[in-house]
C-alpha positions as a Markdown table, in Angstrom:
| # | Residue | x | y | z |
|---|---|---|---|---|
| 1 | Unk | 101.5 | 81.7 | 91.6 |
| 2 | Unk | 98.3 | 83.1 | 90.6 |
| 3 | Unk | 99.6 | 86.5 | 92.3 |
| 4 | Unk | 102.4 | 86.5 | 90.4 |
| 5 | Unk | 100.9 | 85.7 | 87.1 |
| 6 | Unk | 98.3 | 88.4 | 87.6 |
| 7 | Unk | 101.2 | 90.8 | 88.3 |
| 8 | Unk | 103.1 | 89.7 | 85.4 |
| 9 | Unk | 100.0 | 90.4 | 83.2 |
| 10 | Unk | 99.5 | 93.3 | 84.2 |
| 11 | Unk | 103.3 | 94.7 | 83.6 |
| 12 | Unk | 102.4 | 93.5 | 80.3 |
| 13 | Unk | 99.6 | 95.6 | 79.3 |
| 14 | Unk | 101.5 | 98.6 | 81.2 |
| 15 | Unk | 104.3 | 97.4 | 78.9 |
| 16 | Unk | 101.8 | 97.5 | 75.9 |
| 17 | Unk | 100.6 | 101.2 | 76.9 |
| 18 | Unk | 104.0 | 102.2 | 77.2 |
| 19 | Unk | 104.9 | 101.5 | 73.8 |
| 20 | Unk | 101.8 | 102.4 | 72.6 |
| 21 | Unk | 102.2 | 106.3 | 73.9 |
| 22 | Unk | 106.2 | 106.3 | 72.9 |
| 23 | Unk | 104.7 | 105.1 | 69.6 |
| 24 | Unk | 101.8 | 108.1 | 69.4 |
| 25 | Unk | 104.6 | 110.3 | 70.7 |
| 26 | Unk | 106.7 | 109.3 | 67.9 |
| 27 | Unk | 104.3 | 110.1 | 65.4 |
| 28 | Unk | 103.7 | 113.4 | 66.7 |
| 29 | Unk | 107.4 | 114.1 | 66.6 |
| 30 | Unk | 107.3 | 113.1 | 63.0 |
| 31 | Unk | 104.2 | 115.3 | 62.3 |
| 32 | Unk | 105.5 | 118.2 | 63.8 |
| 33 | Unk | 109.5 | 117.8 | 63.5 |
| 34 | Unk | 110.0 | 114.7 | 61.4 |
| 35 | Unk | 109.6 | 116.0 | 57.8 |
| 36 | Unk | 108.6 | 113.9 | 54.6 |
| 37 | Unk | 111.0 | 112.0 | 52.3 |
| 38 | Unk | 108.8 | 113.3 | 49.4 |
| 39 | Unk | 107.3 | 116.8 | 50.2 |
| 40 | Unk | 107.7 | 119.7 | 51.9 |
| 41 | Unk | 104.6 | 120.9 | 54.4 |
| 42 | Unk | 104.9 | 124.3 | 55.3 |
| 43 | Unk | 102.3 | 126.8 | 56.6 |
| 44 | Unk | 101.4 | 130.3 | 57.0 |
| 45 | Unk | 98.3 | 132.4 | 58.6 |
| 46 | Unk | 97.4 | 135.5 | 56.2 |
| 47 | Unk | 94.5 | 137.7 | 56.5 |
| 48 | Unk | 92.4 | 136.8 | 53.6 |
| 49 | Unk | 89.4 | 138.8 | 54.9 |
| 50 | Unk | 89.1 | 141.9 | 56.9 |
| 51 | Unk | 90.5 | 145.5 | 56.6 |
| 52 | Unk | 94.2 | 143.8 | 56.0 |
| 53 | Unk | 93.3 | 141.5 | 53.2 |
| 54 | Unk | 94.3 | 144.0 | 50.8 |
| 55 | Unk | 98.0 | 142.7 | 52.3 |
| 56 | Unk | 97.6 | 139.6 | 52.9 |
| 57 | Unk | 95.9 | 138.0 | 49.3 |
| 58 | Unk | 98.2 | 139.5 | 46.8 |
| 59 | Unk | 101.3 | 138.1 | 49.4 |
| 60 | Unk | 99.8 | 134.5 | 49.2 |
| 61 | Unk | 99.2 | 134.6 | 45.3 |
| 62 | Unk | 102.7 | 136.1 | 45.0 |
| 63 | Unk | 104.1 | 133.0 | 47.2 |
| 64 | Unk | 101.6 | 130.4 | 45.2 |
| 65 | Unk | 103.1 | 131.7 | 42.2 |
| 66 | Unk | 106.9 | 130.8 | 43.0 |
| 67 | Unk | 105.9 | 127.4 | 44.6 |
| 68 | Unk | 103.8 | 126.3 | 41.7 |
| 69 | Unk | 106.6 | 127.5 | 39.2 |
| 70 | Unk | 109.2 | 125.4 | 41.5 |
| 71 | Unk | 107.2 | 122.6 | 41.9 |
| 72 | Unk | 106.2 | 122.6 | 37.7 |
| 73 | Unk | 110.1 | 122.0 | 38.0 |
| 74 | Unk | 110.2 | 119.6 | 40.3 |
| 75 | Unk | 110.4 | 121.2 | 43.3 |
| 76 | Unk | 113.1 | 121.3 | 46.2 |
| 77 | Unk | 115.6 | 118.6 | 45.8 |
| 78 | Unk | 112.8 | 116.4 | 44.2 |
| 79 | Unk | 110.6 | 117.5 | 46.8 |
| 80 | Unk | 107.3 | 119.3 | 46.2 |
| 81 | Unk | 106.4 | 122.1 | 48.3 |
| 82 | Unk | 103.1 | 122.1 | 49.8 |
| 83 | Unk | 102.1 | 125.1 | 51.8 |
| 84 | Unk | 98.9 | 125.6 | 53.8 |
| 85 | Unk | 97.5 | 128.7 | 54.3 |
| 86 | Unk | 94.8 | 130.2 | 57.0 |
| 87 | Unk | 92.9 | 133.2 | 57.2 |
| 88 | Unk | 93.5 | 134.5 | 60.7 |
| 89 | Unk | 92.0 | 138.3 | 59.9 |
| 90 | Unk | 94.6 | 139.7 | 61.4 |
| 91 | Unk | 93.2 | 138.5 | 64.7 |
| 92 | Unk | 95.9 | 137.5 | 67.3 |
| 93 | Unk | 93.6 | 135.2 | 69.1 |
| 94 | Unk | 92.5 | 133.3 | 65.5 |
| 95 | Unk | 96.2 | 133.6 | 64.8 |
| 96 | Unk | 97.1 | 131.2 | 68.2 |
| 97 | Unk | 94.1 | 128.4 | 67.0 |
| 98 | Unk | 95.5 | 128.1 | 63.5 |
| 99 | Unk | 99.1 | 128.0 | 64.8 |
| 100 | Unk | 97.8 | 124.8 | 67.1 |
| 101 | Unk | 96.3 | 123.3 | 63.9 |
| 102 | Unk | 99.0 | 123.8 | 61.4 |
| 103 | Unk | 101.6 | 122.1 | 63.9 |
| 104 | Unk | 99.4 | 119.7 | 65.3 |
| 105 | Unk | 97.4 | 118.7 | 63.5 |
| 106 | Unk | 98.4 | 119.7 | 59.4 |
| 107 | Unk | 102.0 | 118.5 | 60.9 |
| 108 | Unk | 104.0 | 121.4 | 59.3 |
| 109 | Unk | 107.9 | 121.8 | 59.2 |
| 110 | Unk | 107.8 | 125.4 | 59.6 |
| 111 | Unk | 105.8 | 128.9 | 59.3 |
| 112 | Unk | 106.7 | 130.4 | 56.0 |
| 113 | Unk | 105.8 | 133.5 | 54.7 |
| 114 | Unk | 102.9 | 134.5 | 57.4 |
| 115 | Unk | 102.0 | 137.5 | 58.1 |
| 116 | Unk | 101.6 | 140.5 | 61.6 |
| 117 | Unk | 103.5 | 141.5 | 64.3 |
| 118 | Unk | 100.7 | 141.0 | 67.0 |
| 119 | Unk | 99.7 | 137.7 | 65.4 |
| 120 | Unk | 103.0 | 136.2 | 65.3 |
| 121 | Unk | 104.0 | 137.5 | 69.1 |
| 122 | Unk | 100.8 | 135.9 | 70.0 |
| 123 | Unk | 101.4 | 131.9 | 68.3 |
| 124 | Unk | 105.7 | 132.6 | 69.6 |
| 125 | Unk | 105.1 | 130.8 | 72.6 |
| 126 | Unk | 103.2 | 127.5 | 71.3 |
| 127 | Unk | 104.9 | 127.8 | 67.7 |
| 128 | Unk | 108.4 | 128.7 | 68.7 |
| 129 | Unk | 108.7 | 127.3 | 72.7 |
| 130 | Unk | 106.6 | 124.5 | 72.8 |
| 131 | Unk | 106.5 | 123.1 | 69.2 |
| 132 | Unk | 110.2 | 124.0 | 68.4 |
| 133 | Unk | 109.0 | 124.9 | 64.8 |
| 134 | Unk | 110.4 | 127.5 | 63.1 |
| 135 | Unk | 108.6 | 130.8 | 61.6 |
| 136 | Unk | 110.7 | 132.0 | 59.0 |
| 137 | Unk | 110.1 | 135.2 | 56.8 |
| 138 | Unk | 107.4 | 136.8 | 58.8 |
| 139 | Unk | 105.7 | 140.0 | 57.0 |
| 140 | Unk | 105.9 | 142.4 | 59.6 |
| 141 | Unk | 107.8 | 142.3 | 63.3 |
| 142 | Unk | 109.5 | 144.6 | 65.6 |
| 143 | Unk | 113.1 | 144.7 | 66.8 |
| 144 | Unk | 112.9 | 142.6 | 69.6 |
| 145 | Unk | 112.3 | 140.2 | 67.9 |
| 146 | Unk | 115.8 | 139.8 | 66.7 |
| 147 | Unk | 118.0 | 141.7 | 69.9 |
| 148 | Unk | 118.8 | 139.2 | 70.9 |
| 149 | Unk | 118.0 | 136.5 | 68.3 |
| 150 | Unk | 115.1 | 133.9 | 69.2 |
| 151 | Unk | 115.6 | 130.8 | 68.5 |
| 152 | Unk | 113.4 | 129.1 | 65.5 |
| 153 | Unk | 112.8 | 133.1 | 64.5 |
| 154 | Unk | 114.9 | 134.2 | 60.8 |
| 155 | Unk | 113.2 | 137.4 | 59.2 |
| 156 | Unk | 113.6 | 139.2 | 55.8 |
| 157 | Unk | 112.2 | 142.3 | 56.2 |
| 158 | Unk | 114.0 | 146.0 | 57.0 |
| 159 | Unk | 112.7 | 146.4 | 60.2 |
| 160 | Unk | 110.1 | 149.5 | 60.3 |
| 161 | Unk | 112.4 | 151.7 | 62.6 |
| 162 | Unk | 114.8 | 151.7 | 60.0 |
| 163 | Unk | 112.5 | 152.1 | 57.3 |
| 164 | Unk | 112.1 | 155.4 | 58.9 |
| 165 | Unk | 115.4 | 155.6 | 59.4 |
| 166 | Unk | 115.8 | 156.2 | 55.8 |
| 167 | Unk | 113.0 | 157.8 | 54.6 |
| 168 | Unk | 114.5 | 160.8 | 57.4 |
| 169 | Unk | 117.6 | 160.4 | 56.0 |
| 170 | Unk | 116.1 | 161.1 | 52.3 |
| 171 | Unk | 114.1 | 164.2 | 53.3 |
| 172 | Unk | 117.1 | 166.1 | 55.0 |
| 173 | Unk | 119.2 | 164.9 | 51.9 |
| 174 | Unk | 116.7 | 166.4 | 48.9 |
| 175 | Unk | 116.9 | 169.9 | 51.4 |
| 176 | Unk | 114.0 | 169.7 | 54.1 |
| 177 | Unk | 114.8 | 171.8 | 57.3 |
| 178 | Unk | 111.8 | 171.7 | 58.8 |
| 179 | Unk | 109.8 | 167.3 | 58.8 |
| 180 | Unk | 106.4 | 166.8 | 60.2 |
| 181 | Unk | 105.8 | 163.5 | 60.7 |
| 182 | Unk | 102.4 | 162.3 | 60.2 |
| 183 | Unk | 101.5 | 159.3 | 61.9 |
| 184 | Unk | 98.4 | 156.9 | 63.3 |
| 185 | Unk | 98.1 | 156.9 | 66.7 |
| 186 | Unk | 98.4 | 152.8 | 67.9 |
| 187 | Unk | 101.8 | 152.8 | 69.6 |
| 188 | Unk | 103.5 | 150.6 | 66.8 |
| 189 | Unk | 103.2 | 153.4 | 64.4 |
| 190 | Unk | 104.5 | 156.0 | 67.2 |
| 191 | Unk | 107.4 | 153.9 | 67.8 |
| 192 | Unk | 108.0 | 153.9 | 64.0 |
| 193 | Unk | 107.6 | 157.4 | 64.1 |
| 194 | Unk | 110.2 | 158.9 | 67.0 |
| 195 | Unk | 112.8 | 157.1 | 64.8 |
| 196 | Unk | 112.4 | 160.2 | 62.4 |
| 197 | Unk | 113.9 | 162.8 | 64.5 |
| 198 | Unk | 117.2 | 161.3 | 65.4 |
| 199 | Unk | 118.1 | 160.3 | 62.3 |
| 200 | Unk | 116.9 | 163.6 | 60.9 |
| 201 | Unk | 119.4 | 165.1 | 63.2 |
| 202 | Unk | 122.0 | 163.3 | 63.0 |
| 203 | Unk | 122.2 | 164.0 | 58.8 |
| 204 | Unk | 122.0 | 168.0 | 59.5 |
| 205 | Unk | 121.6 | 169.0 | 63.4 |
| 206 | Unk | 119.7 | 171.8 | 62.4 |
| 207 | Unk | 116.7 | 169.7 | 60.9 |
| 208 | Unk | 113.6 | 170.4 | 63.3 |
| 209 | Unk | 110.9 | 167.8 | 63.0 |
| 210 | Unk | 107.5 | 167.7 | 64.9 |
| 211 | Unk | 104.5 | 165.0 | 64.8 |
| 212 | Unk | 101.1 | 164.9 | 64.3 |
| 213 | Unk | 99.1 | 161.7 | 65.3 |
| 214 | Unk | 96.1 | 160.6 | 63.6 |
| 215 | Unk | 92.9 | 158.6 | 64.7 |
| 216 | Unk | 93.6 | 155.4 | 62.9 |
| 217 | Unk | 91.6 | 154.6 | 60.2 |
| 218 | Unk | 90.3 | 157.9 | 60.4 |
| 219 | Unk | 88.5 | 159.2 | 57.0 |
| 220 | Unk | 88.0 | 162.1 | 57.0 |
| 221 | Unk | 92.0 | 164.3 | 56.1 |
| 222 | Unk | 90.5 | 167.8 | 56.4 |
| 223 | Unk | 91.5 | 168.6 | 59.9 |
| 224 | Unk | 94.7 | 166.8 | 59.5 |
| 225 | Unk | 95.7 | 169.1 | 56.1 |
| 226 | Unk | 94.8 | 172.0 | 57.9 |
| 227 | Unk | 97.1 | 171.5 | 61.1 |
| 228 | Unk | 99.9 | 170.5 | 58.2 |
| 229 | Unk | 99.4 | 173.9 | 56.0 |
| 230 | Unk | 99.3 | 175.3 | 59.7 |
| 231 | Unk | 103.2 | 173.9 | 60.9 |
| 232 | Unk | 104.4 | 175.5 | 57.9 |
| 233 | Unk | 106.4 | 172.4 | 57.1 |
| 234 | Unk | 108.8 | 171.6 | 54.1 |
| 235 | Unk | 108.4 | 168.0 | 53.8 |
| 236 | Unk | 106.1 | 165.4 | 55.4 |
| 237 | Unk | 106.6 | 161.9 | 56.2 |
| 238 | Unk | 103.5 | 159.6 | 56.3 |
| 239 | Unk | 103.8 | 156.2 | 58.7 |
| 240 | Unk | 100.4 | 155.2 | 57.7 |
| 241 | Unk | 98.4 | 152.3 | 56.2 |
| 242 | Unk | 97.8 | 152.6 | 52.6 |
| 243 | Unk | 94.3 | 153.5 | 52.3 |
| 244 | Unk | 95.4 | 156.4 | 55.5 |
| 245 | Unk | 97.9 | 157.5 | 53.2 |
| 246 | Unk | 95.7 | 157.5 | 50.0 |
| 247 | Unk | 93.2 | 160.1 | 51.6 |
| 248 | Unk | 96.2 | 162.1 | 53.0 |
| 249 | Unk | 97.4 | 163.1 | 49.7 |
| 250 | Unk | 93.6 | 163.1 | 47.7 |
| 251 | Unk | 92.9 | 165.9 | 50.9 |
| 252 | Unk | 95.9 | 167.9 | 50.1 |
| 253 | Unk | 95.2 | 167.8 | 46.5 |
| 254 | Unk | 91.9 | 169.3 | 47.5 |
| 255 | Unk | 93.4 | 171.9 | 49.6 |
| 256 | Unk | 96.1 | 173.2 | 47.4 |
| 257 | Unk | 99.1 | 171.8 | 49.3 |
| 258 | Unk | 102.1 | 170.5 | 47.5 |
| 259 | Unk | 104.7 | 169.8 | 49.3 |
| 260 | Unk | 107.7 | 166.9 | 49.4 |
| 261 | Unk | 105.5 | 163.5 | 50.7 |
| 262 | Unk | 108.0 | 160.4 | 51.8 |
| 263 | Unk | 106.3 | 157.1 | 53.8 |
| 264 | Unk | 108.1 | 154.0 | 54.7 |
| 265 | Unk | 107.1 | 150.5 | 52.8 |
| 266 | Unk | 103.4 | 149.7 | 53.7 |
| 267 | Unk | 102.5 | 152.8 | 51.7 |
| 268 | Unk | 104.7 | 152.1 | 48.7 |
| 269 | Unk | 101.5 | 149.7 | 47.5 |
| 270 | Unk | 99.6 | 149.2 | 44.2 |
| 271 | Unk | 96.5 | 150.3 | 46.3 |
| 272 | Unk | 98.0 | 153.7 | 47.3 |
| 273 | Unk | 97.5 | 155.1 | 43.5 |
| 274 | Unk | 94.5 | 153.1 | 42.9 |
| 275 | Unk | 92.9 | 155.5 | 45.6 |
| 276 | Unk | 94.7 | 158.7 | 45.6 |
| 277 | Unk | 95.2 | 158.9 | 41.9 |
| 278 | Unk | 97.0 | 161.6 | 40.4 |
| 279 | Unk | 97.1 | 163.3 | 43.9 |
| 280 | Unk | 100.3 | 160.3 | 44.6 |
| 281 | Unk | 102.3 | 161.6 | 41.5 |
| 282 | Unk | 105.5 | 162.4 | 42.9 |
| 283 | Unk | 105.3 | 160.5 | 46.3 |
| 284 | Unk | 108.5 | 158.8 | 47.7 |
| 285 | Unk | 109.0 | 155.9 | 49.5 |
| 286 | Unk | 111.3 | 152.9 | 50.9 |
| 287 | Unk | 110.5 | 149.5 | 49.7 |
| 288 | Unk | 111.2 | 145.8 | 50.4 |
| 289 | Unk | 111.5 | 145.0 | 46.9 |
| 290 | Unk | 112.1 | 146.3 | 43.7 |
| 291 | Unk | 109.3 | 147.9 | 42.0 |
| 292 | Unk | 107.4 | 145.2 | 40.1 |
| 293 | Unk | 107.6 | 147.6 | 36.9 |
| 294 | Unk | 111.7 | 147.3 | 37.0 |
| 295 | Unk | 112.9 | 145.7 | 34.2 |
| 296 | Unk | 115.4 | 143.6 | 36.0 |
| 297 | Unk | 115.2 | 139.7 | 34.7 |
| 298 | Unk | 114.7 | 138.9 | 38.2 |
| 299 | Unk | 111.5 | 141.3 | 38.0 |
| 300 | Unk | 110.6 | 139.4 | 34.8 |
| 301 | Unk | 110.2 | 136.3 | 36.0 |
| 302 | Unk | 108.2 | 136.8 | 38.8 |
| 303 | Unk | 105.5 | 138.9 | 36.4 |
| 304 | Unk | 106.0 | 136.2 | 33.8 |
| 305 | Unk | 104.8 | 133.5 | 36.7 |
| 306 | Unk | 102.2 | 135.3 | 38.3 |
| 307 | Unk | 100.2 | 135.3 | 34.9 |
| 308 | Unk | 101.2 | 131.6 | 34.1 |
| 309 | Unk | 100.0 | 130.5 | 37.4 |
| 310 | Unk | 98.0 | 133.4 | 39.4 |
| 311 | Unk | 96.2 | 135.0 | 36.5 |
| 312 | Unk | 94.2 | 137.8 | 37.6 |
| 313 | Unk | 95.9 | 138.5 | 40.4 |
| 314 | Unk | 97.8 | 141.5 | 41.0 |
| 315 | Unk | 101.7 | 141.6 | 40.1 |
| 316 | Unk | 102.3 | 144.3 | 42.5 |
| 317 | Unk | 105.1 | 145.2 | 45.3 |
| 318 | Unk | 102.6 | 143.0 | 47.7 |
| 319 | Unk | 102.9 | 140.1 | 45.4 |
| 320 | Unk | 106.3 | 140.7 | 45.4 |
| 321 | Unk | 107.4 | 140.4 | 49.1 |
| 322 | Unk | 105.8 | 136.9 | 48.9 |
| 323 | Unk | 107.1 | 135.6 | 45.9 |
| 324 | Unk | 110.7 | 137.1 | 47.3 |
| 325 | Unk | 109.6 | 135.8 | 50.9 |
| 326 | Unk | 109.1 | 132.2 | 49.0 |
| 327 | Unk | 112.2 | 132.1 | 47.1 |
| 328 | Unk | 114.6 | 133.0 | 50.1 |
| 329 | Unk | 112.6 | 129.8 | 51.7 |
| 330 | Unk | 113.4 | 127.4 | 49.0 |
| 331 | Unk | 117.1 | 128.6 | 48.0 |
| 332 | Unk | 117.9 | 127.9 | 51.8 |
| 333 | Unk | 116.0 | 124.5 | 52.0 |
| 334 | Unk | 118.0 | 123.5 | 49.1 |
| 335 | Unk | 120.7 | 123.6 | 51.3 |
| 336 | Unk | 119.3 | 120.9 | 53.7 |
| 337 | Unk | 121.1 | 117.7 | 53.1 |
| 338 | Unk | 117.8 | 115.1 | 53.8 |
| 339 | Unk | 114.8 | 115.0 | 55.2 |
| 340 | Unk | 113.4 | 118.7 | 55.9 |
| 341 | Unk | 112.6 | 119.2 | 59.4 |
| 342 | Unk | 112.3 | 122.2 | 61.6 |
| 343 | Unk | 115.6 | 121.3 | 63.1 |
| 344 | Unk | 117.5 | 121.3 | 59.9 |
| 345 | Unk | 115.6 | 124.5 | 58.4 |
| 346 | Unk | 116.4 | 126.4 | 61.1 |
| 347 | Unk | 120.4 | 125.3 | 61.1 |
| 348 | Unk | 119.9 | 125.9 | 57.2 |
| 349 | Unk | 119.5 | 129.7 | 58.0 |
| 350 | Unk | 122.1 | 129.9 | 60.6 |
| 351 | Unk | 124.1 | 129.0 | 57.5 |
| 352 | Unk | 122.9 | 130.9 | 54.9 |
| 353 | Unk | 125.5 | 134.0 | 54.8 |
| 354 | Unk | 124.8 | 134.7 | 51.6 |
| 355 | Unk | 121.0 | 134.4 | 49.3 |
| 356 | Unk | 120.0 | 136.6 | 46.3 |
| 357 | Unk | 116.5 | 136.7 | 45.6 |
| 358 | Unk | 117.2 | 138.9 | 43.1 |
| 359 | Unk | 114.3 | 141.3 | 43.8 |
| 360 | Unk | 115.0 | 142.1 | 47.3 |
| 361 | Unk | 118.2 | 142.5 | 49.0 |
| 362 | Unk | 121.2 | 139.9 | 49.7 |
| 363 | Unk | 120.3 | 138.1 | 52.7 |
| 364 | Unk | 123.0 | 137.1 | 55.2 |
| 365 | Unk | 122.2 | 135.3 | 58.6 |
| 366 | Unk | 123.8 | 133.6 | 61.0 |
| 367 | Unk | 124.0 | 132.7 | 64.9 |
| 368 | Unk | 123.9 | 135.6 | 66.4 |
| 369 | Unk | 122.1 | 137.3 | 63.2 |
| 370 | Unk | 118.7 | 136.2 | 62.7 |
| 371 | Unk | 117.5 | 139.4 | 60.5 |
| 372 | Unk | 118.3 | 139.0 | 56.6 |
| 373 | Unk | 118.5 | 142.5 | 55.7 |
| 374 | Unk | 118.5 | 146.0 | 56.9 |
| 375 | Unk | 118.5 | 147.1 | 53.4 |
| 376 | Unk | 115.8 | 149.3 | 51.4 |
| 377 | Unk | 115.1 | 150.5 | 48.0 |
| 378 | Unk | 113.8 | 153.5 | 47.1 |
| 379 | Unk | 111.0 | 153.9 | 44.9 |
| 380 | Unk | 109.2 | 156.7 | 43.4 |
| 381 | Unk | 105.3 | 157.6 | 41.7 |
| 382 | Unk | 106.2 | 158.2 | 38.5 |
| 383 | Unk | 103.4 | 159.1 | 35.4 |
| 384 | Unk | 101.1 | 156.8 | 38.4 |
| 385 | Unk | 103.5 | 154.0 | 38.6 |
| 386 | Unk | 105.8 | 153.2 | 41.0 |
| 387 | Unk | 109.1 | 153.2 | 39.9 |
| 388 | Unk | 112.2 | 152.2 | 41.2 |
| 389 | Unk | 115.3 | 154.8 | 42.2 |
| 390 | Unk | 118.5 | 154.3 | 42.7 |
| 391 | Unk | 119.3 | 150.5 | 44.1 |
| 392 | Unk | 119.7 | 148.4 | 47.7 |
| 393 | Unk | 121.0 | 150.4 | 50.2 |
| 394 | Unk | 121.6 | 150.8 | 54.0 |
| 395 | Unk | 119.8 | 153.1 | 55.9 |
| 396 | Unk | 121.3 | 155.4 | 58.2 |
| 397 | Unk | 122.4 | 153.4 | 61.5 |
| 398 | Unk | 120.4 | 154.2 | 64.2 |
| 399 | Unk | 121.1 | 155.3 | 67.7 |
């Protein structure tokens, strides 16, 4: 008897632990995938400090804007939206430890509105694999990413090749016969890059286009303006960072070279003219967004929240792509008939055929599309402002 009251006590406590662990299991489940009946937890790494930070704070306080103006109103379907941000310095590895804490232990529905391509290839196996939590609206990615879809992964931005695709597409159009493109050397921007010539070709088979690679983050443009008065170009194409871009067009103001300048979206930025000055007069580029100096109501509001509710900050294209990043977020989880989890957000999208932000394209997704747009807008420096051209259009369809 004694044996089998000992036994009996001990399938107890083993009972005990058993339903203790379900119960911690449970909770994790909730933290990570169960949602909140009263407010929405989302998360994002940015890099708030480092040479990217000139991207990544005006995208949060662009974001913070719409949020704060939703949740002033009430928020999504009487939920308020509460979204944690983390500086991750555009470091992959910083990127993977705040992944672990937003899921784990901030117990976050999905990634909204982060930002890199490295970064976010880095967190994709604990974020999307493990945690089953969705990153939605990534600034940045590549086309893998989407062919074939991943699951948990939805994006709204033109993917880079076809920003080029465009910007090719443009040149030939306004007359060029002969494109250099001028690129930096990391293999993302010579991928970008080789999408030129195809394109280029395709619009007039005649078109010849050569590159030159640049040290990234290089300062110093002389050399670089030399070898372009040297190809005897008509038209250049810059797939470069902003401040790259910036001392391109100041060094071929210094050397007496005018000539047609196009660049895909990252140099269509507020920054661009702050540095280069008059020398970006005349500049063209593809955009995300419309140009924050549009006078679309859409436009409007966004400027009218960002002073309400971000004074100070910047109400520039940067700004924009999170406040448009933001508002694709919420119009979607609108759609989400109770609690918000990660498994209903990411069904939500495979839904959503069919979102306006107003300042960015139409977004359509679905099943077997997890990549909102391959739309663009063109934009142009006009008396130092960028302005915007024409409206939404698809690029050129590439090979």
């Amino acid at each position: 008897m004694r044996r089998f009251r000992r036994a009996a006590g001990t399938t107890a406590v083993l009972a005990v632990v058993a339903l203790t662990a379900n119960a911690c299991a449970d909770q994790d489940s909730a933290g990570a995938g169960g949602g909140s009946p009263s407010e929405i937890h989302i998360g994002a790494w940015l890099p708030l400090t480092g040479a990217t930070a000139a991207y990544g704070v005006p995208q949060r306080a662009g974001a913070d804007a719409y949020f704060k103006m939703i949740n002033a109103s009430g928020g999504i379907n009487g939920r308020k939206v509460r979204w944690t941000v983390k500086d991750n310095a555009a470091d992959p590895q910083q990127t993977v430890q705040i992944a672990r804490e937003l899921v784990g232990q901030d117990k976050i529905v999905a990634v909204v509105n982060a930002n890199g391509t490295s970064q976010a290839e880095a967190a994709f196996p604990f974020v999307l694999t493990q945690s089953k939590v969705p990153i939605l609206n990534e600034v940045g990615g590549s086309e893998s990413w989407y062919d074939p879809p991943r699951p948990g992964l939805f994006g709204t931005q033109t993917l880079y090749e076809d920003q080029a695709a465009a910007v090719a597409a443009w040149a030939v159009q306004d007359g060029a016969k002969k494109i250099l493109v001028v690129h930096s050397d990391p293999a993302a921007f010579v991928n970008v890059a080789e999408q030129v010539e195809p394109v280029a070709r395709k619009v007039d088979p005649s078109v010849e286009v050569e590159r030159l690679p640049v040290k990234y983050q290089t300062t110093d443009y002389t050399p670089v303006i030399s070898k372009v008065k040297a190809a005897k170009t008509q038209a250049v194409i810059l797939i470069l960072t902003s401040p790259e871009a910036a001392a391109f067009m100041k060094e071929a103001k210094l050397q007496g070279l005018s000539l047609p300048t196009y660049a895909y979206a990252p140099v269509a930025a507020e920054s661009t003219i702050a540095l280069a000055k008059d020398a970006a007069e005349g500049v063209k580029a593809v955009q995300l967004v419309k140009a924050p100096s549009d006078p679309d109501p859409s436009v409007k509001e966004f400027r009218t929240a960002m002073a309400e509710y971000e004074p100070g900050q910047d109400a520039g294209f940067l700004a924009l792509w999170g406040w448009s990043n933001a508002k694709v977020f919420a119009e979607i989880a609108r759609t989400v008939k109770g609690t918000v989890t990660p498994q209903a957000l990411s069904e939500a999208y495979q839904k959503a055929s069919a979102v306006d932000p107003g300042v960015s394209p139409v977004m359509k997704f679905g099943t077997s599309s997890h990549l909102g747009t391959r739309s663009v807008q063109r934009v142009e420096v006009k008396n130092g402002v960028w302005t915007s051209v024409g409206d939404f259009y698809t690029p050129p369809a590439r090979d």
